[in-house]
C-alpha positions in Angstrom: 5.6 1.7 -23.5 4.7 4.9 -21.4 7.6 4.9 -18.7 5.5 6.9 -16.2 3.1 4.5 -16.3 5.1 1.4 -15.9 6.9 2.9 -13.3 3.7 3.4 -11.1 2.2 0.1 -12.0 5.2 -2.1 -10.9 4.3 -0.1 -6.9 5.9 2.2 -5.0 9.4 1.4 -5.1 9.8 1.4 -9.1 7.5 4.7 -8.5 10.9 6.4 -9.2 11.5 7.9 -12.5 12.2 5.3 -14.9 15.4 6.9 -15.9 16.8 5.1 -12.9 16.4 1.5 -14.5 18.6 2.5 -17.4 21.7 1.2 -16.7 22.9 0.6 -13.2 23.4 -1.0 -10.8 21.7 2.2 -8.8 22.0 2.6 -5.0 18.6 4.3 -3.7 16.8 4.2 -0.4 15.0 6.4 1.9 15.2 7.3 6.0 11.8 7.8 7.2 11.6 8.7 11.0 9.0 10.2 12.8 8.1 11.1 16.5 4.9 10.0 17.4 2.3 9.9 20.8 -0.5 7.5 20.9 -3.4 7.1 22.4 -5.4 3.9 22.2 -7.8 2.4 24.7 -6.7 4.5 27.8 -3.1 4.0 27.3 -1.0 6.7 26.1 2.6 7.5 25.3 5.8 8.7 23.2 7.6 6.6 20.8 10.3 7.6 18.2 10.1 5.1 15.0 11.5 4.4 12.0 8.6 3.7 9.4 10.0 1.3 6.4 13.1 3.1 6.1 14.8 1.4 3.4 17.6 0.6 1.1 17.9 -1.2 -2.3 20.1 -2.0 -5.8 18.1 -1.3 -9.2 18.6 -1.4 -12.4 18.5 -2.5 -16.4 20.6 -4.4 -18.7 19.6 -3.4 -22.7 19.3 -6.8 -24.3 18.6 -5.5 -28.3 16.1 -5.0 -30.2 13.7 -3.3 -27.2 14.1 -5.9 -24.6 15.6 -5.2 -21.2 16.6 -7.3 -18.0 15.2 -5.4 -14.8 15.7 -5.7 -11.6 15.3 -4.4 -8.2 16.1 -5.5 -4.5 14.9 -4.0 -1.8 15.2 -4.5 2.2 13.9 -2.7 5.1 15.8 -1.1 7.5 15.0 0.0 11.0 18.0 0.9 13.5 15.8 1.5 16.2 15.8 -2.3 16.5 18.7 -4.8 18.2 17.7 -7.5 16.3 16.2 -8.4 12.9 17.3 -4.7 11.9 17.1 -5.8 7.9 13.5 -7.2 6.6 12.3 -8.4 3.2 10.6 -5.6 0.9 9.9 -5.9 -3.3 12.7 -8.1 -5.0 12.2 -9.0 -8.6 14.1 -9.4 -11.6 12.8 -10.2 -15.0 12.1 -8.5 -18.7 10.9 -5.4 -19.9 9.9 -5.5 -23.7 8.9 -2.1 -25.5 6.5 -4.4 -27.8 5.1 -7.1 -25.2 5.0 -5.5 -21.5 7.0 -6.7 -18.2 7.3 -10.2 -17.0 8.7 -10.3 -13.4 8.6 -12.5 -10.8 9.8 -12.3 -6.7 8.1 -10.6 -3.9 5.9 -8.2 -4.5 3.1 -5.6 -3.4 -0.2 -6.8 -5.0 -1.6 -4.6 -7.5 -4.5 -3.9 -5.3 -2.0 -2.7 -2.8 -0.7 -0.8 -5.5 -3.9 0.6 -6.4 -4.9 1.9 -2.6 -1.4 3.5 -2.2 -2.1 5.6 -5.4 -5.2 6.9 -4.1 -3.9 7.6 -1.1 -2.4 11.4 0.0 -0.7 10.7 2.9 2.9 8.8 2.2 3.3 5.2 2.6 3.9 4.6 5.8 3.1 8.3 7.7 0.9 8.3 10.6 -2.8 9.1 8.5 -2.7 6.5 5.9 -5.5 4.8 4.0 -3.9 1.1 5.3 -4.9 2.5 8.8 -9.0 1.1 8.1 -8.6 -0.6 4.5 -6.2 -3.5 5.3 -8.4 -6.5 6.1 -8.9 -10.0 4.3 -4.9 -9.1 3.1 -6.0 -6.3 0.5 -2.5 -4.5 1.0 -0.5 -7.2 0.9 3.5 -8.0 -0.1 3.4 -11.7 -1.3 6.4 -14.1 -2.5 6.3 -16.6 -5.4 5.0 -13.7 -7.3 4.8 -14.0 -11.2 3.6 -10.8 -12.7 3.1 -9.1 -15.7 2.5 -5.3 -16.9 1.2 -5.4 -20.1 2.1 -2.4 -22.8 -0.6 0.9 -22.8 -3.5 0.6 -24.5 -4.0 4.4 -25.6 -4.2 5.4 -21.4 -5.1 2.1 -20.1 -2.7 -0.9 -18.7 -3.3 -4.2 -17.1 -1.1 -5.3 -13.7 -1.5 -9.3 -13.1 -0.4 -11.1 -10.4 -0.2 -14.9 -9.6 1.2 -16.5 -6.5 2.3 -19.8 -7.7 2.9 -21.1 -4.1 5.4 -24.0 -3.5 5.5 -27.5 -3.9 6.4 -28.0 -0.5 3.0 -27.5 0.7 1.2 -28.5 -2.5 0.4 -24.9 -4.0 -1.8 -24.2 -1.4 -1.1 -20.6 -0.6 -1.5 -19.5 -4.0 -3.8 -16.6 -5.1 -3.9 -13.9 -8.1 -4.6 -10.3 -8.1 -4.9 -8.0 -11.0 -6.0 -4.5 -11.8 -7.2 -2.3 -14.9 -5.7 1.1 -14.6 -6.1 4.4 -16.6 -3.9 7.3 -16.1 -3.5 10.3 -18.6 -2.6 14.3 -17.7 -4.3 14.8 -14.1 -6.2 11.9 -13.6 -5.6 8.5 -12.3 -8.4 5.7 -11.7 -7.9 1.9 -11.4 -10.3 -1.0 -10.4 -8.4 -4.2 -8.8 -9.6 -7.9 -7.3 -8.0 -10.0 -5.5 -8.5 -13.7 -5.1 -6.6 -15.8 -2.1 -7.5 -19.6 -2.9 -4.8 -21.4 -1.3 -5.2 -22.7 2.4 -3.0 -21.4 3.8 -3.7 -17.9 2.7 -7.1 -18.9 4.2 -5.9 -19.9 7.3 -3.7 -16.4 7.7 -6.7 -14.8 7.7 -8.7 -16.9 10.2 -10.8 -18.3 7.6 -10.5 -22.3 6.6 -13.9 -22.9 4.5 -14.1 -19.8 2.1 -12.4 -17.8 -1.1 -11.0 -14.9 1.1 -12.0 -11.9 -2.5 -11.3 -7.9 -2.3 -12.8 -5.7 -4.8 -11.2 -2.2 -5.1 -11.9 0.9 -7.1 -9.7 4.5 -6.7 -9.6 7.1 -8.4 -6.6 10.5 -8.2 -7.2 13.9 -10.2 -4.8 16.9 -10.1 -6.2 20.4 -10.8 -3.9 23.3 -10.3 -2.9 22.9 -6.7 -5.4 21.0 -5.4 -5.6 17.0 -5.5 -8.8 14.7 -4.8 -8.8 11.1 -4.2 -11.4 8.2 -3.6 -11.5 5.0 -2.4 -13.9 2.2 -2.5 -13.7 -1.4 -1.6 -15.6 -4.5 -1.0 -14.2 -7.4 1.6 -15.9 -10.3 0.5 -15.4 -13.9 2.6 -13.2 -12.8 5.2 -13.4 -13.9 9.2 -15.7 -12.4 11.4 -16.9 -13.0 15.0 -20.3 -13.5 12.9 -19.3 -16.3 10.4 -16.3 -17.2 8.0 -18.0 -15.7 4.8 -18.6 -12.2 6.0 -18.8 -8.9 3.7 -17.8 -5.0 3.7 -17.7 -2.0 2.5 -16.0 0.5 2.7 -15.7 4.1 1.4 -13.6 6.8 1.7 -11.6 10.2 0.4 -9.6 13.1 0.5 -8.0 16.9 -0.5 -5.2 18.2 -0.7 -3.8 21.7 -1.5 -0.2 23.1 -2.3 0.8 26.0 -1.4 4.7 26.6 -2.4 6.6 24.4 -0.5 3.4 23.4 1.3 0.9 20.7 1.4 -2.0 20.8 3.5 -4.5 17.4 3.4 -7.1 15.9 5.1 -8.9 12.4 4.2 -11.9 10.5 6.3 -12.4 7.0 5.5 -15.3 5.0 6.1 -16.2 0.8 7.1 -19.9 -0.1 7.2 -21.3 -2.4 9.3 -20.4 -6.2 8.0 -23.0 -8.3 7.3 -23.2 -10.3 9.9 -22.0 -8.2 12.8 -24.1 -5.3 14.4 -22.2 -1.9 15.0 -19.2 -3.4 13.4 -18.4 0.6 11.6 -15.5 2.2 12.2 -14.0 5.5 11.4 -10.9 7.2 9.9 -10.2 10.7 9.8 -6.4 12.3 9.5 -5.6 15.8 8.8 -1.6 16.7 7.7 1.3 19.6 6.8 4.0 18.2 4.5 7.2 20.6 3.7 9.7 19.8 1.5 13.1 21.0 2.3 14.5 20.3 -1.1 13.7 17.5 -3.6 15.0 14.7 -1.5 13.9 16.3 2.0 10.6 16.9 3.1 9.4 17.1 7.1 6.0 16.7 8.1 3.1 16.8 11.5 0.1 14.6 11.1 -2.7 13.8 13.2 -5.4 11.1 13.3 -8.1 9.4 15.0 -10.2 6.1 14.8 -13.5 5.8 16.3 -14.9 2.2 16.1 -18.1 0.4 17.6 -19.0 -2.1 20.0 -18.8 -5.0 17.4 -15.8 -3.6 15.0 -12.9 -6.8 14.8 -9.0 -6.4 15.1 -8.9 -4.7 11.8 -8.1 -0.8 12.2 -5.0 0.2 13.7 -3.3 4.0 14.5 -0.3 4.2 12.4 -0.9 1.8 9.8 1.2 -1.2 8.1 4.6 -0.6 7.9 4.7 2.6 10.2 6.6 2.0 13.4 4.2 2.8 16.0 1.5 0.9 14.3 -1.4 -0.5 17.4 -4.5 -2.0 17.0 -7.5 0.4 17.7 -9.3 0.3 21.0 -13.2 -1.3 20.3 -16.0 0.9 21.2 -13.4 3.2 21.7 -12.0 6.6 19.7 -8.1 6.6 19.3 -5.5 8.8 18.4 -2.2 9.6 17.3 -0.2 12.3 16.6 3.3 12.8 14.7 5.9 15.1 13.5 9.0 13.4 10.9 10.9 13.6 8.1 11.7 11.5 4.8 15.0 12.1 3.3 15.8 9.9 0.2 19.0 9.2 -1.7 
């Protein structure tokens, strides 16, 4: 099975070269901090963050005849915080077979999520993201009860499937599935995923009791020389609105980037359309950024964004984005803003 492949499919913390499964146990994590001012709705100030810094144990045991045990456990750390200072991030463990694909199961990033944070070219987490505008109806989610499976490439293609079993506790009912078809060979990258949340309580996160909660999501990456374009496009289908409990969206959106040496320059605008139901529900996204890397572990950054949303838009766009540290809900009718300078440095 291609190991570059695999390694993106299973999300952004097995992103790292698979190498780093072979053996082990490996020690890895990352300090992301960042200095941010935000703007939202009038109010306005400075705020220093930590944004999903992390740390986590990885690694393989070679069984015979192609078959590996895998696993990885990750926590997120944020010492900016007296309290709760560790949270829950991926944790699986399972088996990789050169012949049959991956079987995990644990917590994990759906593979829609996986999908968006491909297409996206600002890092997880940095002030800019996609997840700023495309998180609603829980199409970037990290669920538990989590059994997954990769399968092995087919030429450039791979499945990623999903299924949250739920518990017996509360009779199965917050189980869904999510799966995705992706293709990746030389520069390009495109995947289509959908997501499926049929358990009640899964409804009921979402403010939605009577209907399938569904997300539909298509991205696509390619590389050429030192530029990089992305697109995004996705469909919310029965989520919550101030209109009805079976609502739909779209929404649209893309980007560019361009390297120059130790340089990266980028800029993406994202797009939601009205929902069906609810007038001058649109919003927004726009984000320009300035990534330098320091050395291969080190990189510092200054982004900037803004989110401009109508009289009718809900609760769903934020400045800063899931998982960033200065994340806030966007003003309505309003246009807010947010600007940052930080670093990564990973071990």
């Amino acid at each position: 099975m291609n190991k570059k492949i695999l390694s993106m499919a299973v999300a952004g913390v097995l992103a790292a070269p698979a190498a780093a499964f072979a053996g082990g146990p490996t020690l890895y994590g990352q300090a992301h901090l960042s200095l941010d001012y935000i703007d939202v709705a009038d109010v306005s100030g400075l705020d220093s963050t930590s944004n999903s810094s992390r740390i986590g144990v990885k690694g393989s045991f070679d069984l015979g005849s192609g078959l590996s045990a895998i696993y990885l456990l990750e926590w997120g750390v944020n010492g900016f915080q007296s309290s709760n200072v560790l949270s829950n991030r991926n944790q699986i463990a399972g088996f990789k077979s050169d012949s049959f694909g991956t079987f995990v199961m644990g917590r994990h990033d759906t593979p829609t999520k996986v999908v968006g944070r491909k297409a996206d070219l600002f890092w997880s987490t940095q002030l800019g993201q996609n997840r700023q505008i495309t998180t609603a109806n829980l199409s970037d989610a990290r669920v538990p009860h989590v059994v997954g499976y990769i399968s092995p490439n087919f030429g450039p293609v791979h499945a990623f499937l999903a299924y949250v079993t739920g518990t017996a506790a509360n009779d199965n009912d917050d189980n869904a599935f999510s799966g995705a078809l992706i293709y990746e060979q030389g520069g390009l990258f495109a995947a289509i995923s959908y997501d499926s949340f049929f358990g009640d309580i899964m409804k009921q996160q979402l403010g939605n009791g009577s209907d399938t909660p569904q997300n539909l999501r298509v991205a696509a990456k390619y590389k050429f020389g030192d530029f990089t374009v992305a697109g995004l496009f996705q469909r919310n289908m029965n989520f919550k609105t101030s209109g009805s409990n079976d609502d739909n969206q779209n929404l649209l959106g893309g980007g560019l980037a361009y390297k120059m040496g130790k340089s990266t320059v980028k800029g993406q605008v994202y797009y939601a359309f009205e929902t069906d139901d609810v007038n001058d529900s649109n919003a927004l996204m726009a984000s320009l950024g300035w990534d330098y890397s320091l050395s291969k572990n080190t990189a510092a950054y200054i982004t900037g964004t803004l989110m401009s949303t109508d009289k009718g838009s809900q609760s769903y766009y934020t400045i800063g984005g899931a998982g960033h540290g200065s994340n806030v809900v966007a003003g309505v009718d309003d246009t807010s803003w947010g600007i940052s300078a930080g670093y990564r440095i990973k071990f």
